[in-house]
PQR file of N, CA, C, O and H, with PARSE charges and radii, in Angstrom:
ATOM      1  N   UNK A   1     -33.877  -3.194 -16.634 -0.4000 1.5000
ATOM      2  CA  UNK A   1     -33.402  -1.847 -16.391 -0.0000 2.0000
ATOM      3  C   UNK A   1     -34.318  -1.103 -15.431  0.5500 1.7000
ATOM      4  O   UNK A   1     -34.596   0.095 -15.467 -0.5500 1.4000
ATOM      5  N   UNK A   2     -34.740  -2.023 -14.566 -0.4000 1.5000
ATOM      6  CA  UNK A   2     -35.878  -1.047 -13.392 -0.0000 2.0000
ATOM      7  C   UNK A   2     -36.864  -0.272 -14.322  0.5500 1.7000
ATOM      8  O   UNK A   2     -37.210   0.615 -13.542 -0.5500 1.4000
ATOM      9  H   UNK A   2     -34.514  -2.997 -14.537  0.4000 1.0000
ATOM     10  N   UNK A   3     -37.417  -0.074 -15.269 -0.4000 1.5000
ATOM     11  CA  UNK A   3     -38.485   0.669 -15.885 -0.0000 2.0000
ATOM     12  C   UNK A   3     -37.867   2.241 -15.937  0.5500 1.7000
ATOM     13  O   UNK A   3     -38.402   3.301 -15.611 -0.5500 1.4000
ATOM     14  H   UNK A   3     -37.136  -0.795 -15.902  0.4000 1.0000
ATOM     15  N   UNK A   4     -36.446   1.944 -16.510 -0.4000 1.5000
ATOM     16  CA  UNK A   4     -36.345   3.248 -17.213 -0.0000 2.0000
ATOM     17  C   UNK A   4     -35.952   3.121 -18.579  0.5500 1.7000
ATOM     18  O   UNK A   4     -35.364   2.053 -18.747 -0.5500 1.4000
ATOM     19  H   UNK A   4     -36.012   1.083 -16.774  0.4000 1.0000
ATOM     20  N   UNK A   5     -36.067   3.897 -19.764 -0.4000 1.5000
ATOM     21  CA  UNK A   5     -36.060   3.524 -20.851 -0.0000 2.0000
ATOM     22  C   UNK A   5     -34.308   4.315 -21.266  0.5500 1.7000
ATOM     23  O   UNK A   5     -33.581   5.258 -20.955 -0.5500 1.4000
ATOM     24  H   UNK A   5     -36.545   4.765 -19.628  0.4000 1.0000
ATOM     25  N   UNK A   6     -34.374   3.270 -22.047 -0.4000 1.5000
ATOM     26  CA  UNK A   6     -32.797   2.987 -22.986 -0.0000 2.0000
ATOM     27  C   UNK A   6     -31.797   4.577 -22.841  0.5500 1.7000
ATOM     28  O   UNK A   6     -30.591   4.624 -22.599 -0.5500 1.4000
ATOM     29  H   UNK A   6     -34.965   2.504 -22.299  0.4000 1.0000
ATOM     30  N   UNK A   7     -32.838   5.912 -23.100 -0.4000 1.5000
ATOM     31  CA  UNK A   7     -31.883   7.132 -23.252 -0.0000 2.0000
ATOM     32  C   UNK A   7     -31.750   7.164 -21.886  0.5500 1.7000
ATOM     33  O   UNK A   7     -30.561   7.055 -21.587 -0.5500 1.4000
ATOM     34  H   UNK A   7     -33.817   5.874 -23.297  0.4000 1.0000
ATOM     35  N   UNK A   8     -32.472   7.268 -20.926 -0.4000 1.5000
ATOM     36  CA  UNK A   8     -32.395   7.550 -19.208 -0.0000 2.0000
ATOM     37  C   UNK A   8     -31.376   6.760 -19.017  0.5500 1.7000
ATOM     38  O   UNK A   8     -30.482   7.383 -18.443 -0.5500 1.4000
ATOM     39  H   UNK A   8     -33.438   7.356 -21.169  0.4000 1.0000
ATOM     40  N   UNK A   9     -31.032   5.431 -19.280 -0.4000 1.5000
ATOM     41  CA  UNK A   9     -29.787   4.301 -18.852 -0.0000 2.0000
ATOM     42  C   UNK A   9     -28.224   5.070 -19.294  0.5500 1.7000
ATOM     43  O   UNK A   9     -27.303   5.261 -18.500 -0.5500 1.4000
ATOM     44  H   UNK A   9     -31.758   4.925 -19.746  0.4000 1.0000
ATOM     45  N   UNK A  10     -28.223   5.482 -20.955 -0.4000 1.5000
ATOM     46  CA  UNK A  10     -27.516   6.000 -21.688 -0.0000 2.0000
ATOM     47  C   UNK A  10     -27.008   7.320 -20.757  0.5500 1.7000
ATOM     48  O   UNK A  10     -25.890   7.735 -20.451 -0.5500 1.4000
ATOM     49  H   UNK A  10     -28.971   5.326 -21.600  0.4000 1.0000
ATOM     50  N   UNK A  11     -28.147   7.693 -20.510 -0.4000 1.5000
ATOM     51  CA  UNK A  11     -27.951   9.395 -19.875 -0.0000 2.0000
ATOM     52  C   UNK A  11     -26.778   9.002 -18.480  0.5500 1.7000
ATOM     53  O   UNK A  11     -25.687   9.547 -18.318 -0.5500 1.4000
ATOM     54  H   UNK A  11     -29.055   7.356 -20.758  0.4000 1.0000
ATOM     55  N   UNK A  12     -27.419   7.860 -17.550 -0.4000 1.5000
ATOM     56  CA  UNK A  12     -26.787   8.084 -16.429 -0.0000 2.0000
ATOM     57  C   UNK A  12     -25.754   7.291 -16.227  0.5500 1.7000
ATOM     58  O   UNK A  12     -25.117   7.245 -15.175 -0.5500 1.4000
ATOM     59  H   UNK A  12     -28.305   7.417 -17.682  0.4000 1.0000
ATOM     60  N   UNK A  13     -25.489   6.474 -17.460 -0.4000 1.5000
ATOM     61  CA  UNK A  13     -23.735   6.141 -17.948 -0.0000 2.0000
ATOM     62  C   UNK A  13     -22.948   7.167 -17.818  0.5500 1.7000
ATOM     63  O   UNK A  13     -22.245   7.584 -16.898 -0.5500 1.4000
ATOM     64  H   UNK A  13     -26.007   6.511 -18.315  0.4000 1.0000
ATOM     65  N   UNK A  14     -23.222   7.592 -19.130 -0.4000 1.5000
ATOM     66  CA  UNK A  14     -22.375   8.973 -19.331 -0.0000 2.0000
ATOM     67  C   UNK A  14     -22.077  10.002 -18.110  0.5500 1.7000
ATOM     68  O   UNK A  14     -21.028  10.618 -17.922 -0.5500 1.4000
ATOM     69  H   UNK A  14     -23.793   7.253 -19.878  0.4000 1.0000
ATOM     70  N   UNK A  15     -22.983  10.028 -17.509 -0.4000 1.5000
ATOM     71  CA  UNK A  15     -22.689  10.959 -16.004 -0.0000 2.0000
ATOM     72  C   UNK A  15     -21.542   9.992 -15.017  0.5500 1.7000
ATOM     73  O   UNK A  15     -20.409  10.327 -14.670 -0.5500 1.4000
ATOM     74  H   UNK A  15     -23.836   9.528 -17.661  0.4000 1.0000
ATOM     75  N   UNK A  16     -22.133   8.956 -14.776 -0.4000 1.5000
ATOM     76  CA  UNK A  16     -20.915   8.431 -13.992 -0.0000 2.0000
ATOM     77  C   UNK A  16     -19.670   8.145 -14.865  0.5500 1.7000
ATOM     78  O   UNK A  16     -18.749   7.868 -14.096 -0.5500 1.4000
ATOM     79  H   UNK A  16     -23.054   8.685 -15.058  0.4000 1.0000
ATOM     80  N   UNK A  17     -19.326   8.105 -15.942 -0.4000 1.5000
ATOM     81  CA  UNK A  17     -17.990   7.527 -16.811 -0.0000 2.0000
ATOM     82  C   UNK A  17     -17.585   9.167 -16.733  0.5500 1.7000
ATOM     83  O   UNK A  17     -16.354   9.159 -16.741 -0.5500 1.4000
ATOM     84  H   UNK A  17     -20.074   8.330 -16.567  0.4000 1.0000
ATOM     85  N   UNK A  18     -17.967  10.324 -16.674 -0.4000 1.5000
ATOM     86  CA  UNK A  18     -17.377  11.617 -16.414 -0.0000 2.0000
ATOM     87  C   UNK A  18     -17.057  11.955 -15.028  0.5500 1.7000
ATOM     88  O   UNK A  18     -16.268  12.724 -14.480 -0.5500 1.4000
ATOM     89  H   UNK A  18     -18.967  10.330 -16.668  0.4000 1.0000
ATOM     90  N   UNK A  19     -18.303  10.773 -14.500 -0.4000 1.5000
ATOM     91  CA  UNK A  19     -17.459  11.285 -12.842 -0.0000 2.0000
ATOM     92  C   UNK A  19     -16.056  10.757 -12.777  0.5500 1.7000
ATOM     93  O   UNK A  19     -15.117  11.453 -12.390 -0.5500 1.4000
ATOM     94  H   UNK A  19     -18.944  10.148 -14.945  0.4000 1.0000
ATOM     95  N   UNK A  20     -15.934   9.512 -13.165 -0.4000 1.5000
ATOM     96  CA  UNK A  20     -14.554   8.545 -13.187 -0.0000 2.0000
ATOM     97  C   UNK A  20     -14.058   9.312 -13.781  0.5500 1.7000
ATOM     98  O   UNK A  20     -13.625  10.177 -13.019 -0.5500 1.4000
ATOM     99  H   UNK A  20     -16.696   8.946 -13.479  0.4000 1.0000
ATOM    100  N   UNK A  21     -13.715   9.657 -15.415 -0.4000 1.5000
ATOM    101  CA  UNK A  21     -13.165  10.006 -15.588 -0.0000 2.0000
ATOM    102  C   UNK A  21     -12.100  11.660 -15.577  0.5500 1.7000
ATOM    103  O   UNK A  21     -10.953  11.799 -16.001 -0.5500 1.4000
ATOM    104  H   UNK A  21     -14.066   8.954 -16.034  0.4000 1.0000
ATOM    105  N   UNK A  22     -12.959  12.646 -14.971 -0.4000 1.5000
ATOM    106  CA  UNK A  22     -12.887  13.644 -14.405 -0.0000 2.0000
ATOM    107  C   UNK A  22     -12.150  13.422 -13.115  0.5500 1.7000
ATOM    108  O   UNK A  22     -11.381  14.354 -12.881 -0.5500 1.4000
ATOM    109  H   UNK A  22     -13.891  12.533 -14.626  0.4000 1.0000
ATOM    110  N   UNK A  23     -12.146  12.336 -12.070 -0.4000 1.5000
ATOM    111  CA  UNK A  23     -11.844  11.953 -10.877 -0.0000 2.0000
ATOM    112  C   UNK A  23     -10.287  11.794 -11.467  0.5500 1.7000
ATOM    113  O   UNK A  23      -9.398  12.585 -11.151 -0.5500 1.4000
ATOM    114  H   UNK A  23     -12.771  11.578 -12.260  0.4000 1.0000
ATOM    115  N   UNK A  24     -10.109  10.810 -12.252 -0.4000 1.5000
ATOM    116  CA  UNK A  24      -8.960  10.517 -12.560 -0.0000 2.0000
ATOM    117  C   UNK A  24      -7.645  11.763 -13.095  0.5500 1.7000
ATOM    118  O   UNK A  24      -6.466  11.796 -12.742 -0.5500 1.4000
ATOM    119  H   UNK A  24     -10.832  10.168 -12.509  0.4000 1.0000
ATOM    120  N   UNK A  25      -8.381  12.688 -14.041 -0.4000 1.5000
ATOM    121  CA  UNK A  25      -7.585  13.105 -14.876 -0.0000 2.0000
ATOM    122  C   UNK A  25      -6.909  14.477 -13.453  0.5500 1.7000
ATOM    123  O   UNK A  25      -5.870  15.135 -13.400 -0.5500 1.4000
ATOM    124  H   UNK A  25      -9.339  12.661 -14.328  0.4000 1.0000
ATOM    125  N   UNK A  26      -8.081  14.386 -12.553 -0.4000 1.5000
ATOM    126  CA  UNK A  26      -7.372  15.421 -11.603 -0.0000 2.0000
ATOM    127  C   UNK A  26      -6.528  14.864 -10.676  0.5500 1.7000
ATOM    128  O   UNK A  26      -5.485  15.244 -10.144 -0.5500 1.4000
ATOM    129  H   UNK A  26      -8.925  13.852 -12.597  0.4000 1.0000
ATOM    130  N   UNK A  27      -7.439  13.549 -10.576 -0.4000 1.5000
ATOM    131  CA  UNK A  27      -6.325  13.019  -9.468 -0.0000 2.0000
ATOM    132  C   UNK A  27      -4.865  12.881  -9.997  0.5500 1.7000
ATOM    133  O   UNK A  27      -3.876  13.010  -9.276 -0.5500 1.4000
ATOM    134  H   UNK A  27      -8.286  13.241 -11.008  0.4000 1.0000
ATOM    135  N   UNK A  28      -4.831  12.605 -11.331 -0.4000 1.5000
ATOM    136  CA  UNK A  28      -3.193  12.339 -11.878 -0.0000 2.0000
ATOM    137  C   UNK A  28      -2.484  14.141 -11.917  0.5500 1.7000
ATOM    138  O   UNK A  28      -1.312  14.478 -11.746 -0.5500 1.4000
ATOM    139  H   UNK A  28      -5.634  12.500 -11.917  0.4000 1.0000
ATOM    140  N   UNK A  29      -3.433  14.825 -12.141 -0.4000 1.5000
ATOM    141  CA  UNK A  29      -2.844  16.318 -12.016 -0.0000 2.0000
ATOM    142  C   UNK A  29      -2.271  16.540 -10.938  0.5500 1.7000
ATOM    143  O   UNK A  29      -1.103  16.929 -10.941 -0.5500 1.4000
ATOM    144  H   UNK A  29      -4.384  14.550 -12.280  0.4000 1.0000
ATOM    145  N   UNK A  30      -3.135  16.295  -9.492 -0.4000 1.5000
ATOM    146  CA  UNK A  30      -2.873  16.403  -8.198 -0.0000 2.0000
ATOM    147  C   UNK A  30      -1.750  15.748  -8.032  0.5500 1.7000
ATOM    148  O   UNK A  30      -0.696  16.198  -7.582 -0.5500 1.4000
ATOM    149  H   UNK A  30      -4.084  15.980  -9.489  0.4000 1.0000
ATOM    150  N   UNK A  31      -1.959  14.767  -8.368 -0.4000 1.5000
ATOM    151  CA  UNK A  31      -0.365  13.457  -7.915 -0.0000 2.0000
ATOM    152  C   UNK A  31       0.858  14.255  -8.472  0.5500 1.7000
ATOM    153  O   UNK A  31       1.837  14.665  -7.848 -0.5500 1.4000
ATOM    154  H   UNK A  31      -2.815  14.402  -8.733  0.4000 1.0000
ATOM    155  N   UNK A  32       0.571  14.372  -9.757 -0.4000 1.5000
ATOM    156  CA  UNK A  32       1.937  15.385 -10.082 -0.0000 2.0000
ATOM    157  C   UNK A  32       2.715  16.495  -9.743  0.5500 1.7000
ATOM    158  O   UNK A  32       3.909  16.733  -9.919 -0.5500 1.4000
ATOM    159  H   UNK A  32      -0.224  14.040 -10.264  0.4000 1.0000
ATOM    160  N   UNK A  33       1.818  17.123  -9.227 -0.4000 1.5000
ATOM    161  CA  UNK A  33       2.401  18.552  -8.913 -0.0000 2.0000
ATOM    162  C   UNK A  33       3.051  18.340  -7.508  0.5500 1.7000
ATOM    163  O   UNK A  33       4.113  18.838  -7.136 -0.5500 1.4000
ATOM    164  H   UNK A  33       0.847  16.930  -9.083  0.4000 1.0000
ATOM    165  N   UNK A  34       2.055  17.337  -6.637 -0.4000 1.5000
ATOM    166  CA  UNK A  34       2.547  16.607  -5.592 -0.0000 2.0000
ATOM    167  C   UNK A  34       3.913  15.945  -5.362  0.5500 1.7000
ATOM    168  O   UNK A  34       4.612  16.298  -4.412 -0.5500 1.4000
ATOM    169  H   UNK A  34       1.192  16.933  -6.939  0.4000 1.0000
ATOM    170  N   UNK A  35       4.303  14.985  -6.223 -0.4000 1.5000
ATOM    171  CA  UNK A  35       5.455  14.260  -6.665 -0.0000 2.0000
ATOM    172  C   UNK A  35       6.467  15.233  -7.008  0.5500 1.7000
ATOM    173  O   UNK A  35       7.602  14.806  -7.215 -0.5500 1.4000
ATOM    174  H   UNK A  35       3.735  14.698  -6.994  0.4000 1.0000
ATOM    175  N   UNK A  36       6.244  16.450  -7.101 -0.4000 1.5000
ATOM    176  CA  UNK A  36       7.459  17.234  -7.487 -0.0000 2.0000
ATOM    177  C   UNK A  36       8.806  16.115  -7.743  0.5500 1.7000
ATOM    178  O   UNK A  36       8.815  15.082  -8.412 -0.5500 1.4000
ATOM    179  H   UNK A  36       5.321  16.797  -6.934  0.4000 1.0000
ATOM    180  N   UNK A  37       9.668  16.613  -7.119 -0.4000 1.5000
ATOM    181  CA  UNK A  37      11.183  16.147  -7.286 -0.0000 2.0000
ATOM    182  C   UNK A  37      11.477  14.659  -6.928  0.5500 1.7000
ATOM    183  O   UNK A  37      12.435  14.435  -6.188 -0.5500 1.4000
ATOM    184  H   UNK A  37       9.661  17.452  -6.576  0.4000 1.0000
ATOM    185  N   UNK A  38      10.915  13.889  -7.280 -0.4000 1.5000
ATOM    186  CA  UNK A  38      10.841  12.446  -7.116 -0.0000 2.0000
ATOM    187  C   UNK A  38      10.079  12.343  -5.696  0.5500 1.7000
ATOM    188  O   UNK A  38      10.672  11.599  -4.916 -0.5500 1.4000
ATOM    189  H   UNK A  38      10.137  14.071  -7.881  0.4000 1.0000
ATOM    190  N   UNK A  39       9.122  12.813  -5.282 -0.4000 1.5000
ATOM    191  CA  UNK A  39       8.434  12.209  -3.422 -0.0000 2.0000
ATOM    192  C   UNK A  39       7.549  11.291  -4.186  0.5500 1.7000
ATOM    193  O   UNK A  39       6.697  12.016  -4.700 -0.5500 1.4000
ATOM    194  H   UNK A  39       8.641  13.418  -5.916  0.4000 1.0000
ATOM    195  N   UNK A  40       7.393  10.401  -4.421 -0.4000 1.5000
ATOM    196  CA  UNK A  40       6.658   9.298  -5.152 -0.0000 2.0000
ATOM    197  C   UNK A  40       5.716   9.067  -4.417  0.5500 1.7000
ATOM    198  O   UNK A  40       4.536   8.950  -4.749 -0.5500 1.4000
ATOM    199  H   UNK A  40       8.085   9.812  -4.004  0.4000 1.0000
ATOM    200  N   UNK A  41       6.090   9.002  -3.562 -0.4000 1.5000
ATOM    201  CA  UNK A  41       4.573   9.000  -1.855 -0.0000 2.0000
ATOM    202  C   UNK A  41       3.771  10.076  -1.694  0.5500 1.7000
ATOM    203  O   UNK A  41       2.657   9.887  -1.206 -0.5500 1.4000
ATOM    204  H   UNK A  41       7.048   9.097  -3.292  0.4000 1.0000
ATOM    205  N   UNK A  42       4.204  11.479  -2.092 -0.4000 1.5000
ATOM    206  CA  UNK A  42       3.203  12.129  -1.766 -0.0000 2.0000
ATOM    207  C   UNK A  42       3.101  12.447  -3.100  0.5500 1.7000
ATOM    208  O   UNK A  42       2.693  13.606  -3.030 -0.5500 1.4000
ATOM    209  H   UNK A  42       5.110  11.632  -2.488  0.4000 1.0000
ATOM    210  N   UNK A  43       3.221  12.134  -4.498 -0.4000 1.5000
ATOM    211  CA  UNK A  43       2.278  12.228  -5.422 -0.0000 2.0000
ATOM    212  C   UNK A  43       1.451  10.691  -5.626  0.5500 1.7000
ATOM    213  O   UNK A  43       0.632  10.613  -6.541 -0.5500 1.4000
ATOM    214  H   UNK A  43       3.553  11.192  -4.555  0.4000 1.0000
ATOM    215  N   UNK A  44       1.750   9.270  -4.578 -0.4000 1.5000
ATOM    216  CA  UNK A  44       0.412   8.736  -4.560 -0.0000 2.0000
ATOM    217  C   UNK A  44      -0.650   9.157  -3.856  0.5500 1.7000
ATOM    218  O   UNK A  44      -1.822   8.902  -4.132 -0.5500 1.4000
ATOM    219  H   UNK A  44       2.416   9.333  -3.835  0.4000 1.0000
ATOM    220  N   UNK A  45      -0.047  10.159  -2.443 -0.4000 1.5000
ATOM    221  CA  UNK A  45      -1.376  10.425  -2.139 -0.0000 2.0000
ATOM    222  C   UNK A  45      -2.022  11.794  -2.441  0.5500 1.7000
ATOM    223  O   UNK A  45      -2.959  12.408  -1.932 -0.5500 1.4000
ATOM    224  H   UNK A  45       0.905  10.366  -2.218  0.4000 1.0000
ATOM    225  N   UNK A  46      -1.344  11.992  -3.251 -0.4000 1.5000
ATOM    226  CA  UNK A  46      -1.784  13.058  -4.009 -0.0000 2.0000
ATOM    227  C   UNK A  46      -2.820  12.765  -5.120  0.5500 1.7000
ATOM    228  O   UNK A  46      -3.749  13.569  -5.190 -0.5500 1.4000
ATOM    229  H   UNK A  46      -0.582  11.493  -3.664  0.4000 1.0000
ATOM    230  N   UNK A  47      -2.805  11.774  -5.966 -0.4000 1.5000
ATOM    231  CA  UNK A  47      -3.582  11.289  -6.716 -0.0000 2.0000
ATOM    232  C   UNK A  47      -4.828  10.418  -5.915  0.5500 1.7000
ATOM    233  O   UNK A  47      -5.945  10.573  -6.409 -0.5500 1.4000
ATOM    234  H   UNK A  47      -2.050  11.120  -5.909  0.4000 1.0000
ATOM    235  N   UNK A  48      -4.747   9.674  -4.930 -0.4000 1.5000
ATOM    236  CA  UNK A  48      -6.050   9.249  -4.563 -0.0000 2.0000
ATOM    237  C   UNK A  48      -6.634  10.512  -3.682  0.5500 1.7000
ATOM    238  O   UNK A  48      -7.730  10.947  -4.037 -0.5500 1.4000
ATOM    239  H   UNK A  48      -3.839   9.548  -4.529  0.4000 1.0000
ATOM    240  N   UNK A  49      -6.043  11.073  -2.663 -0.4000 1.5000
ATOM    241  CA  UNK A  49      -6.519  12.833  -2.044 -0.0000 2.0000
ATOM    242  C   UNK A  49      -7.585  13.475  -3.705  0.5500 1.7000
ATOM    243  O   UNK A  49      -8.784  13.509  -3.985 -0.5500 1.4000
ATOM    244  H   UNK A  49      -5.153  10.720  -2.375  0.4000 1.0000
ATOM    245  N   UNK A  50      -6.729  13.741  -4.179 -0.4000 1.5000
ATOM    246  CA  UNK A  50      -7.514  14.643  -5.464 -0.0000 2.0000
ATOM    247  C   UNK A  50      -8.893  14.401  -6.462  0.5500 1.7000
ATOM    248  O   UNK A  50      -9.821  15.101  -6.866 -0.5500 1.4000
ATOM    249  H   UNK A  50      -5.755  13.712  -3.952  0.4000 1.0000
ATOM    250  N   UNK A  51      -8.378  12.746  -6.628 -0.4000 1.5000
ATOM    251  CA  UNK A  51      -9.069  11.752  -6.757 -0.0000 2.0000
ATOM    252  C   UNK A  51     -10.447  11.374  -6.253  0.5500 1.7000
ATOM    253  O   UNK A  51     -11.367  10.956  -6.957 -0.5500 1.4000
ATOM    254  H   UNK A  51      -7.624  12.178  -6.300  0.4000 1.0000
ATOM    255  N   UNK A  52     -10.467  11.531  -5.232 -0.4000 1.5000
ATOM    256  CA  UNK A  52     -11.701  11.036  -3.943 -0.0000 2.0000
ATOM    257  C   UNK A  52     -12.236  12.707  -4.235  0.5500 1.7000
ATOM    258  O   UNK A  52     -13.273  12.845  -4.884 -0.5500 1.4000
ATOM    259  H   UNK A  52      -9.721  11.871  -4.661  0.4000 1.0000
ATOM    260  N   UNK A  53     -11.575  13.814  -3.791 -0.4000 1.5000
ATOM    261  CA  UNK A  53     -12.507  14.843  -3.512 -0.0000 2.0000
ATOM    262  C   UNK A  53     -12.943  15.164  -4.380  0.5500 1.7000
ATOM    263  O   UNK A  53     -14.021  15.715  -4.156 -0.5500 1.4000
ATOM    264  H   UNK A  53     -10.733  13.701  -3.264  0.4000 1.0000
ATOM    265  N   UNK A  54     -12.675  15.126  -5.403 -0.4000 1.5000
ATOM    266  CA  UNK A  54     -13.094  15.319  -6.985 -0.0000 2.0000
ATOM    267  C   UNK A  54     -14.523  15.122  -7.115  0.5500 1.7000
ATOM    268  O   UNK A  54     -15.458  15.899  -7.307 -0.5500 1.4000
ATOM    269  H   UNK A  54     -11.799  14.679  -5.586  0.4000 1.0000
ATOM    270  N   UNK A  55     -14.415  13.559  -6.921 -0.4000 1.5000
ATOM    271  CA  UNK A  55     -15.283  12.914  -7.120 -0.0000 2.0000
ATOM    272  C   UNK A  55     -16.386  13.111  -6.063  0.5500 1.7000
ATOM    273  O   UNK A  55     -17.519  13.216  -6.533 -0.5500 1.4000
ATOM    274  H   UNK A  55     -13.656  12.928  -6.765  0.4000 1.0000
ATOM    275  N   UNK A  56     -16.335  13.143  -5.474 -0.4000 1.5000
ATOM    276  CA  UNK A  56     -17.399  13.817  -3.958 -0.0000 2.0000
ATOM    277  C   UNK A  56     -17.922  15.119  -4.752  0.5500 1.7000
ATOM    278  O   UNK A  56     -18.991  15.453  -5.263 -0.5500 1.4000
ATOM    279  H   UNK A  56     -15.414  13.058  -5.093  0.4000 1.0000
ATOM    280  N   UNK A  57     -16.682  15.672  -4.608 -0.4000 1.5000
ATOM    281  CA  UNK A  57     -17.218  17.486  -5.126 -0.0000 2.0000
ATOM    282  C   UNK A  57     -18.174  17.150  -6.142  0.5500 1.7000
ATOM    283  O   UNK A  57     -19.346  17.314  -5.803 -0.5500 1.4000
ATOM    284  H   UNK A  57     -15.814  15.401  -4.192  0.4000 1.0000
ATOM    285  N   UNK A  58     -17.961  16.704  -7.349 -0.4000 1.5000
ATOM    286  CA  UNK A  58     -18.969  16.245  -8.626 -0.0000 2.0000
ATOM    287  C   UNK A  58     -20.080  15.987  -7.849  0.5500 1.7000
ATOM    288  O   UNK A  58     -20.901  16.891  -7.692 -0.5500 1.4000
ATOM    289  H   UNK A  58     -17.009  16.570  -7.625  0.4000 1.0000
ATOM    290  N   UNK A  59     -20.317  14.452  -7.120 -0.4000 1.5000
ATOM    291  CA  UNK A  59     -21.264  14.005  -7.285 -0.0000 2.0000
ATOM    292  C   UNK A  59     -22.673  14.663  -6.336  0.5500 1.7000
ATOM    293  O   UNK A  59     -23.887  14.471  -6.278 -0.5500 1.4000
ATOM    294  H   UNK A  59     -19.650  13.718  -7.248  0.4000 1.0000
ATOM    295  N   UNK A  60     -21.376  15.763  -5.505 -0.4000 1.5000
ATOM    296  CA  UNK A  60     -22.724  16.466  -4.461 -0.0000 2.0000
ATOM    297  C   UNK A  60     -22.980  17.239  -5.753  0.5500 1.7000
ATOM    298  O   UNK A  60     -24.210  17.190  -5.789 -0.5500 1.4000
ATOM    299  H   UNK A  60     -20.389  15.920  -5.552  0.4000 1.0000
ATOM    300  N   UNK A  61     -22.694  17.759  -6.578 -0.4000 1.5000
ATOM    301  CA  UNK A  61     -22.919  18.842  -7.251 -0.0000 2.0000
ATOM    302  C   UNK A  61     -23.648  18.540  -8.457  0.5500 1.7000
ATOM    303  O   UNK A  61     -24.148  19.428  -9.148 -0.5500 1.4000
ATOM    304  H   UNK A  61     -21.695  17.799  -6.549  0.4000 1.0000
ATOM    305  N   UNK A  62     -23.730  17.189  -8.757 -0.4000 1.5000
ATOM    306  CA  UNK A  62     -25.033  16.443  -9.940 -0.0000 2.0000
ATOM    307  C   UNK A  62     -26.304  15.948  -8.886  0.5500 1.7000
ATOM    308  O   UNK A  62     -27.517  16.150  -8.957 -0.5500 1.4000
ATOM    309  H   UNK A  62     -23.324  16.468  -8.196  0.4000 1.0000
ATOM    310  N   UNK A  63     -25.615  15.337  -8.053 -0.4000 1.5000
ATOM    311  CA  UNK A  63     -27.050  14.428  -7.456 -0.0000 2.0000
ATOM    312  C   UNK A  63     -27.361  14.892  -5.917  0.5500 1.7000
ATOM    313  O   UNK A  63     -28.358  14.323  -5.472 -0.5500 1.4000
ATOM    314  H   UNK A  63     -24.630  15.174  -7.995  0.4000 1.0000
ATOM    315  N   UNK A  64     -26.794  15.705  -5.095 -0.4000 1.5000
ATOM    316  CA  UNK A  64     -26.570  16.812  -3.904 -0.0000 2.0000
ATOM    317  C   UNK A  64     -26.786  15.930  -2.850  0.5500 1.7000
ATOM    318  O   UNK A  64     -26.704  14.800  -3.331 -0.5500 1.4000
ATOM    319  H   UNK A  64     -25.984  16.167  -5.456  0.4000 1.0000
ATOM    320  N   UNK A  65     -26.978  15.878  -1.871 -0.4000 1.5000
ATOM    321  CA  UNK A  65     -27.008  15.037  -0.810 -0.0000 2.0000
ATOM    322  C   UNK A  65     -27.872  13.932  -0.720  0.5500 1.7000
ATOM    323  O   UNK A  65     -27.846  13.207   0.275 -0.5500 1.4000
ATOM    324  H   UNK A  65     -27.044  16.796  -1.480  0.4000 1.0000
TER
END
């Protein structure tokens, strides 16, 4: 584990499994509202769009440039 101990490993799980999972739950928000009336295409790229920036936005905002 590179010489960090067991809670530090634990700690920076949990940060990335919230980045994923935070990434996801917006990106499926995004996709939806996107997809309105059946556009199935623009609620996929609605979900990876929402998806990706999400996840950017988070990770400048835990670990910054």
């Amino acid at each position: 584990m590179s010489g960090q101990s067991f809670g530090e490993f634990v700690n920076e799980w949990q940060t990335g499994a919230l980045l994923v999972l935070a990434s996801a739950i917006v990106g499926f928000v995004t996709g939806s509202i996107a997809a309105g009336d059946g556009q199935y295409l623009f609620g996929l790229l609605g979900f990876a769009v929402g998806g990706v920036a999400t996840f950017l936005a988070l990770s400048y905002l835990l670990y910054g440039r």
